[in-house]
C-alpha positions as CSV (number, residue, x, y, z in Angstrom):
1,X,51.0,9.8,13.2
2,X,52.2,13.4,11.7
3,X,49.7,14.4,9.5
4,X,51.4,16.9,7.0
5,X,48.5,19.3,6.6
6,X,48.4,20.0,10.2
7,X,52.1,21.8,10.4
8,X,50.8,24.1,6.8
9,X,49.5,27.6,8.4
10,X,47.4,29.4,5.9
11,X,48.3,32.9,4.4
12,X,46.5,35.9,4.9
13,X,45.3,35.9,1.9
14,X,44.0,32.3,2.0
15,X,42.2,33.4,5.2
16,X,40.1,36.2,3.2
17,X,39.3,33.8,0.7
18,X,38.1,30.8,3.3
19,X,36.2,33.9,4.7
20,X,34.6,34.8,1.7
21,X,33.5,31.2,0.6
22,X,32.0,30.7,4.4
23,X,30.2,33.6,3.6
24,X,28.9,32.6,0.1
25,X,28.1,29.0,1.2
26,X,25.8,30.8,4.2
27,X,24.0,33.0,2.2
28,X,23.3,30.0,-0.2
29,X,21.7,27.9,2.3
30,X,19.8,31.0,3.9
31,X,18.3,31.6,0.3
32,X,17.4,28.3,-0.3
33,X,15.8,27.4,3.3
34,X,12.4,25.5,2.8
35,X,13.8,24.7,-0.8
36,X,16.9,22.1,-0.3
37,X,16.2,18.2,-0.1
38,X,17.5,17.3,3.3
39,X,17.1,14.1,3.9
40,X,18.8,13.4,7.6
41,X,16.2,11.6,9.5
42,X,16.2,9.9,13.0
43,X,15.2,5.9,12.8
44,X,13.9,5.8,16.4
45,X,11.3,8.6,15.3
46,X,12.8,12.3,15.2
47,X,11.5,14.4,12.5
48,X,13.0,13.9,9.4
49,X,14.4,17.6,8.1
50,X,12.0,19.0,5.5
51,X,11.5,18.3,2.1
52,X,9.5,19.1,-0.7
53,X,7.6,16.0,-1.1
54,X,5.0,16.6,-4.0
55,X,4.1,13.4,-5.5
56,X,4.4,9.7,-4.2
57,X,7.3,9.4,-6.5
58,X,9.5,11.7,-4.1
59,X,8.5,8.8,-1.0
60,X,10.0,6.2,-3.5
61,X,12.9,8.4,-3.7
62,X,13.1,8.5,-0.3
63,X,12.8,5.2,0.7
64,X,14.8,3.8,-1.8
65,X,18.1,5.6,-0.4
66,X,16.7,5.5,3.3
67,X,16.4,2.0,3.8
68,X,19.1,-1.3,3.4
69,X,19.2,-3.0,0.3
70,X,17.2,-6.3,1.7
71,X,14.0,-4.5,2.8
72,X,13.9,-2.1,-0.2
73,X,14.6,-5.3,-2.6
74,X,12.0,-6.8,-0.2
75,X,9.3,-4.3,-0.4
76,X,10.2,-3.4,-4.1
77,X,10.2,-7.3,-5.4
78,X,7.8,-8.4,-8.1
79,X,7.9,-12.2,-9.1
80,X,10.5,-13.7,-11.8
81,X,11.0,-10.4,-14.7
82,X,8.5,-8.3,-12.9
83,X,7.0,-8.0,-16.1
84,X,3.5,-7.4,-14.1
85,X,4.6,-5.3,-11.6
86,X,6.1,-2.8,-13.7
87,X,2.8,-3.2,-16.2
88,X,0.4,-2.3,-13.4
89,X,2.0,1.0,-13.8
90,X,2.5,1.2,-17.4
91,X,-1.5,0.2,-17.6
92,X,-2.4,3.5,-16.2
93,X,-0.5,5.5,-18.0
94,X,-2.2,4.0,-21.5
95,X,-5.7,4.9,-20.3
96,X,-6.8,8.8,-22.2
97,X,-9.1,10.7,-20.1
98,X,-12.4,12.2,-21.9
99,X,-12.9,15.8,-19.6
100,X,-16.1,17.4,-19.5
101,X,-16.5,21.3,-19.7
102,X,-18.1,24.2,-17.8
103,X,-19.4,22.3,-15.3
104,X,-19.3,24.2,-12.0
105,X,-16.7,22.5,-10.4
106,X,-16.2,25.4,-7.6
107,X,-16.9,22.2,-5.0
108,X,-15.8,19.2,-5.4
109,X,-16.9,16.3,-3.1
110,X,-14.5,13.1,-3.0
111,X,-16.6,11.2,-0.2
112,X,-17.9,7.3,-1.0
113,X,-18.8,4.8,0.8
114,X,-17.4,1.2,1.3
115,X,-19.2,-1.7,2.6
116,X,-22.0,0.7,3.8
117,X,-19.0,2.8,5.8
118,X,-18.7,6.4,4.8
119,X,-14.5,7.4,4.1
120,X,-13.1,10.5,3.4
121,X,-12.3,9.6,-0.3
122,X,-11.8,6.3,-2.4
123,X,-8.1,5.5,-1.6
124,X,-7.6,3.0,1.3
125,X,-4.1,1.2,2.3
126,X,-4.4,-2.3,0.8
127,X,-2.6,-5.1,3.1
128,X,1.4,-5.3,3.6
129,X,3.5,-7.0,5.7
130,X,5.9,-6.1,8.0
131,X,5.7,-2.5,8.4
132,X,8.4,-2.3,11.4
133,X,11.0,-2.7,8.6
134,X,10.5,0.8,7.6
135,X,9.7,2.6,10.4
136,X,9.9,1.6,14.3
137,X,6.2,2.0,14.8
138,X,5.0,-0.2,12.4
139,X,1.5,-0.8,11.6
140,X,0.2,1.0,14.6
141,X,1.5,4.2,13.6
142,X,-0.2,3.0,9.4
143,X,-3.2,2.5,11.8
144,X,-3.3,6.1,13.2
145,X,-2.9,7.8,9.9
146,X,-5.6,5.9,8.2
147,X,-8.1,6.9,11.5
148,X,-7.0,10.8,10.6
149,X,-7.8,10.7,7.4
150,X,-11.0,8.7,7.6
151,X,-10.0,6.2,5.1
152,X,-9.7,2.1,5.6
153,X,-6.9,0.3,7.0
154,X,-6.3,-3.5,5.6
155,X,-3.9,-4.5,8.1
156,X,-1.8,-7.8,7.1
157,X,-1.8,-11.3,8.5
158,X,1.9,-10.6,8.4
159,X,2.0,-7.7,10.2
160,X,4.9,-6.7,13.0
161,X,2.3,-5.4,15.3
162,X,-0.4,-7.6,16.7
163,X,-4.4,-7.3,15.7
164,X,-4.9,-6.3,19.2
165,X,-1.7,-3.7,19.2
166,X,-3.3,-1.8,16.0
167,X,-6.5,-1.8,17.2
168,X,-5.8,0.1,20.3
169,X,-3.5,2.6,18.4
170,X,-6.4,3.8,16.2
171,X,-10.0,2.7,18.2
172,X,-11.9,4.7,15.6
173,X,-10.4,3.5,12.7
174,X,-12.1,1.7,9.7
175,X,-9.9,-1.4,9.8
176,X,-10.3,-5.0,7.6
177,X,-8.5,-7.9,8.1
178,X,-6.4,-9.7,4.9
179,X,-6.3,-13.5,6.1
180,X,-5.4,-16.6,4.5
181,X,-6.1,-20.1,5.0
182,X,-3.8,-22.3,6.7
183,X,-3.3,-25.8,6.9
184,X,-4.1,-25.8,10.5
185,X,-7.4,-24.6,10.2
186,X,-7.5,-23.6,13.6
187,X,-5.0,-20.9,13.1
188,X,-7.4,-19.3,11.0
189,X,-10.1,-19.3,12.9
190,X,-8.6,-18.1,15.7
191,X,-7.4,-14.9,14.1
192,X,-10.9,-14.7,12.7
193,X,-12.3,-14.3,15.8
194,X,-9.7,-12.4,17.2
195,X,-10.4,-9.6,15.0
196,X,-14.5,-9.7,14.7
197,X,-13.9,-9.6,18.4
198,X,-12.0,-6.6,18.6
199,X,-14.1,-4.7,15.4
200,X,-12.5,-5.4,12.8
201,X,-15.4,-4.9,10.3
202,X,-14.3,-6.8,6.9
203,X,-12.4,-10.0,6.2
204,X,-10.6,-9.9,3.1
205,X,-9.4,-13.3,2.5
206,X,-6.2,-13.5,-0.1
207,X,-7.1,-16.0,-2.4
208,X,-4.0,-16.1,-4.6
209,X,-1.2,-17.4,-3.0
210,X,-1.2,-21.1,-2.9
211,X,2.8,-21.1,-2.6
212,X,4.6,-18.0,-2.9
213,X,6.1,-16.6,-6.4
214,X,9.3,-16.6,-6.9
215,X,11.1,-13.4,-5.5
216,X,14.7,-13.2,-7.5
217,X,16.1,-10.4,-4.6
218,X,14.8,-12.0,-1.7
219,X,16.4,-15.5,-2.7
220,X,19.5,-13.4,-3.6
221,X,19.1,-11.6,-0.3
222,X,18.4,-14.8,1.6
223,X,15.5,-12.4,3.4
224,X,14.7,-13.1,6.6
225,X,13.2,-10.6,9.3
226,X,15.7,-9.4,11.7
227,X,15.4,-11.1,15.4
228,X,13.9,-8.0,17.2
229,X,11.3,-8.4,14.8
230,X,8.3,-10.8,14.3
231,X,4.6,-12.1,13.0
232,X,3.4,-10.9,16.4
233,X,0.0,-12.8,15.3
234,X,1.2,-16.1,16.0
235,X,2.9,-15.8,18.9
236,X,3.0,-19.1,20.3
237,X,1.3,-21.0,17.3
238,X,4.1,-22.1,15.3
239,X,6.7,-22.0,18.1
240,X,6.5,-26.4,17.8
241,X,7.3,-26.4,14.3
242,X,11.0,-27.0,13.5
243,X,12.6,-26.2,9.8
244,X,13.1,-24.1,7.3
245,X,11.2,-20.4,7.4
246,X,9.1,-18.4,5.1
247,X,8.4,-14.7,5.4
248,X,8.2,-14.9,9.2
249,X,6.6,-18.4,9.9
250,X,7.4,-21.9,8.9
251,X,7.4,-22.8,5.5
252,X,4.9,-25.0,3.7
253,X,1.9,-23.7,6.3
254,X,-0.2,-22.2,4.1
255,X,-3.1,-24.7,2.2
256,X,-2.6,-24.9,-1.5
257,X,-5.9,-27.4,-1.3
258,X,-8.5,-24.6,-0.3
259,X,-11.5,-24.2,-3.1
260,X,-14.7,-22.3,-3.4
261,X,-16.1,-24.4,-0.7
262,X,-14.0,-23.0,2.1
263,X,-15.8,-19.6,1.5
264,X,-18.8,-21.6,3.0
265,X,-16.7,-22.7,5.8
266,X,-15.1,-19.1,6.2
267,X,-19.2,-17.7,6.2
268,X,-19.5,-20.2,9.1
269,X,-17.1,-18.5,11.4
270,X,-18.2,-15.5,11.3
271,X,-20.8,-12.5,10.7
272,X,-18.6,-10.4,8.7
273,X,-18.4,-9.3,5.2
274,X,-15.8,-11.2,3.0
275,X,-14.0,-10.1,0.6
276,X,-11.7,-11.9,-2.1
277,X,-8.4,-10.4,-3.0
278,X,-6.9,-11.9,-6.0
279,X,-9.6,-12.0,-8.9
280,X,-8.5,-11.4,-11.9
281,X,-11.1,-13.2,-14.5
282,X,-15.0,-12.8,-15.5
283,X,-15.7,-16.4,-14.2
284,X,-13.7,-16.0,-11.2
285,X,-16.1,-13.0,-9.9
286,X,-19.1,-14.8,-11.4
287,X,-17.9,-17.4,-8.6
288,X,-17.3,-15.3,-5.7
289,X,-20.8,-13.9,-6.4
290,X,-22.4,-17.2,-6.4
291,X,-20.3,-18.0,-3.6
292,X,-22.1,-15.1,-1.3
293,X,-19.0,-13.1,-0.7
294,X,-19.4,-9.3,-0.2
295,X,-16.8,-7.6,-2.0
296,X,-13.9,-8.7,-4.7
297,X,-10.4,-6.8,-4.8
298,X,-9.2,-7.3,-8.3
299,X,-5.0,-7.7,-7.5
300,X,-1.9,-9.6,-8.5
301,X,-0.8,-9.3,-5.2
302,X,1.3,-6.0,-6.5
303,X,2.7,-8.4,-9.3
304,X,4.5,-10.7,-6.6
305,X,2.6,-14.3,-7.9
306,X,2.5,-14.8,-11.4
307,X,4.1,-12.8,-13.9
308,X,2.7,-12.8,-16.6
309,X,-0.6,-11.9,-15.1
310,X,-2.6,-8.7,-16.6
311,X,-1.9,-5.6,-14.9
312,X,-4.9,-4.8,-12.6
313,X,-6.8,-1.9,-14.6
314,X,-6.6,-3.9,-17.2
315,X,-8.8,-7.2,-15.4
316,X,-11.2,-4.8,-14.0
317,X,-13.5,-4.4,-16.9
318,X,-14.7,-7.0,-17.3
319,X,-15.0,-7.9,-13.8
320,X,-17.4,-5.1,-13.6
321,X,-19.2,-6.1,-16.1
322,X,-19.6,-9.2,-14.8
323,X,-20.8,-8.4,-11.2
324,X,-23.0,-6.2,-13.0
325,X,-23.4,-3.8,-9.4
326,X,-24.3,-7.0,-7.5
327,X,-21.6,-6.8,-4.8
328,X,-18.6,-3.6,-4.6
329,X,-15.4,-4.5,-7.0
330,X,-11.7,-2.2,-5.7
331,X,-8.5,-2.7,-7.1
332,X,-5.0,-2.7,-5.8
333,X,-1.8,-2.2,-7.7
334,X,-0.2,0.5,-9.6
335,X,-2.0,3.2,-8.2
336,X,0.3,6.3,-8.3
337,X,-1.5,9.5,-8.9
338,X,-4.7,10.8,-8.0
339,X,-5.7,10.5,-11.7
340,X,-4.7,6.9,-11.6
341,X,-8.0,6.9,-8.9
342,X,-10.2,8.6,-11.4
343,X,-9.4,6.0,-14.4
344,X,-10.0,3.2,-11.7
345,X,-13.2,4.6,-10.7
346,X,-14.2,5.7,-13.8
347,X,-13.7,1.5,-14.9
348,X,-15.7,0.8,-12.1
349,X,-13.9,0.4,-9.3
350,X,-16.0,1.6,-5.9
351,X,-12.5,2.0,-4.2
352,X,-8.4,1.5,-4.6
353,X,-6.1,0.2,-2.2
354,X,-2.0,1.4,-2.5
355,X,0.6,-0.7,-0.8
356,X,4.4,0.0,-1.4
357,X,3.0,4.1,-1.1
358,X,2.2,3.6,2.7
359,X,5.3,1.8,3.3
360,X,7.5,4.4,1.6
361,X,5.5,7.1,3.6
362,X,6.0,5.3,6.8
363,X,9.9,5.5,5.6
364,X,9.8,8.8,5.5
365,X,8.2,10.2,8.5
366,X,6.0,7.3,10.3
367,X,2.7,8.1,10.6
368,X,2.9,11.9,9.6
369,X,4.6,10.6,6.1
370,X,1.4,7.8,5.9
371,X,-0.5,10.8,6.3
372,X,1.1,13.3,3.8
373,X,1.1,10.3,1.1
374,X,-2.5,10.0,1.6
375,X,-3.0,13.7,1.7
376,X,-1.1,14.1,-1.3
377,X,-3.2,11.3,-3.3
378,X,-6.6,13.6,-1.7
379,X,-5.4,16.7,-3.5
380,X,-4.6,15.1,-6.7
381,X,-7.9,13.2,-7.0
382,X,-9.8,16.4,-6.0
383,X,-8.2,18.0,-8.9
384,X,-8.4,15.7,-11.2
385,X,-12.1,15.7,-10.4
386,X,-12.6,19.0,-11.2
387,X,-10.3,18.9,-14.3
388,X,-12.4,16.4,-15.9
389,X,-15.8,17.9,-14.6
390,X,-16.7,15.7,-12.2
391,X,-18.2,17.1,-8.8
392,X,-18.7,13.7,-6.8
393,X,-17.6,10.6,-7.3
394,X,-21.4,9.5,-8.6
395,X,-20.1,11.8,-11.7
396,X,-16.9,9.2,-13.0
397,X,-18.1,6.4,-15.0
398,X,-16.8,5.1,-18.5
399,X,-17.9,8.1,-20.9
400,X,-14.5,9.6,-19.0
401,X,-12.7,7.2,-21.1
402,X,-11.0,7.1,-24.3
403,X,-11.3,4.2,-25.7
404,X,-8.9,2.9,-28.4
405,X,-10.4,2.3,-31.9
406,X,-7.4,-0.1,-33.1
């Protein structure tokens, strides 16, 4: 078919103009090289084009126009409103800072420990699933960039690369395990000692999920993981099972009958540390002390359970007070900017763990984007650090908060 522009021949004068705009339009983009927000990136692991990513917002950003509807609404979901997801960030940003003065803050250290394990600084990559959704490498390539920084690695039960498959990607890494209790008890142990087997050096068993909130988007969605993709940790486990699926395995497998007394059980198995994800309450963490676990990670699963739950920061007071120093408390959810880290340290909190962050870096660039979000939360912390006075994080404790007088 005739296409009508293609018989109009431009005047000279046209010409001279096209000319001149070519030449505008490539002095623009010489000027502005380093500058512009290009956002072209390969999905089987080119380089992205550069852009100026300068807070984790930008990786939301990203992500959020870089991925399909279903695994950002995935990844993005909180349960029913939301009303807790969005308050685990709101909750920060209601905490006042009380900065000290003139107090030689030339060097600034951001080392701690965790669990006896020395990491670069108190930020760690709390457990997600399915990181091959956003990037081809999955958890392997989370795996690496947790092992360059020197930081720890929670890696999922859910994850789209096996235990074995992430160990081997990062050998030197500081890497837990998030499990949960099944109905089949066996499958649990298994994995258990799978991963004390191949040095996995902390168990941290999710203790608030006895059936799954209620995800709006992913019912809407009718979310399901594509077929390339799968729970590569039970290969071969479920395969019997017939029916309906949930989140990569067969619905109805998890155990909403577990109590206290399967922490005994879960001690039985193995020689690992434990710790329980999913406190929120004073007599919950009196329990898990009693109980002999190692290590509590106060969490609403990022708002994805109950809504209506408090936001994280807020629970975490008086679960410190409670454990009174007895085992180590972290906290997951809603951790943004580096002085998000300070407020959670300066509550108590020995260490913090961000989720959606690593899988919007992984979005971005893979492992190198993993990396630069973790870099980027390094740098903020540091300054925030010195900003308040603080040279090490033995320095941040509660006189760094403002506390309301209402």
């Amino acid at each position: 078919m005739y296409c009508f522009f293609s018989l109009w021949k431009p005047s000279q004068t046209t010409r001279k103009l096209q000319t001149f705009i070519n030449i505008q339009v490539m002095t623009f983009f010489q000027q502005n090289k380093g500058r512009m927000s290009i956002t072209n990136c390969n999905r089987e692991g080119a380089h992205c084009a550069e852009m100026a990513m300068v807070c984790l917002n930008d990786f939301e950003e990203y992500a959020k126009g870089h991925l399909s509807k279903a695994v950002w609404d995935y990844y993005a979901a909180g349960a029913d409103e939301c009303c807790t997801r969005d308050d685990n960030l709101m909750a920060f940003k209601r905490i006042r800072l009380r900065p000290r003065i003139l107090r030689d803050v030339s060097a600034c250290d951001t080392r701690t420990t965790v669990q006896g394990t020395e990491i670069s600084f108190p930020v760690g990559i709390a457990p997600t699933a399915f990181h091959c959704l956003a990037w081809h490498e999955g958890e392997t390539a989370t795996a690496r960039a947790t092992e360059a920084v020197n930081t720890c690695y929670i890696a999922s039960t859910y994850s789209t690369c096996s235990v074995e498959e992430i160990a081997a990607a990062a050998p030197a890494g500081y890497r837990w395990f998030q499990l949960y209790v099944y109905r089949n008890r066996k499958v649990s142990e298994q994995i258990v000692h799978r991963v004390e087997s191949l040095g996995y050096q902390a168990l941290v068993l999710t203790v608030d999920v006895p059936y799954t909130g209620k995800r709006r988007d992913d019912i809407r969605n009718q979310f399901k993981l594509p077929p390339h993709l799968r729970v590569k940790n039970f290969d071969g486990v479920f395969e019997e099972n017939a029916g309906l699926e949930e989140y990569g395995v067969p619905a109805n497998t998890l155990d909403p009958s577990i109590t206290w007394k399967e922490i005994y059980w879960l001690r039985s198995l193995t020689r690992l540390p434990i710790i329980i994800k999913g406190i929120l309450t004073k007599e919950d963490a009196e329990l898990a002390v009693e109980h002999g676990v190692q290590g509590i990670i106060v969490s609403n699963h990022g708002g994805r359970q109950l809504d209506g739950d408090p936001a994280t920061i807020d629970a975490l007071s008086e679960i410190v007070d409670t454990v009174q120093g007895r085992i180590e408390v972290y906290l997951d959810g809603g951790i943004r900017t580096g002085s998000d880290v300070l407020k959670a340290l300066a509550l108590g909190a020995k260490c913090v763990f961000i989720g959606r962050p690593a899988v919007w870096g992984l979005a971005y660039k893979g492992e190198d984007g993993v990396r630069e979000v973790l870099q980027i939360l390094n740098d903020e912390f540091r300054l925030c650090m010195a900003l308040a006075g603080c040279r090490n994080v033995s320095e941040i404790n509660r006189n760094l908060i403002q506390f309301s007088k209402l």
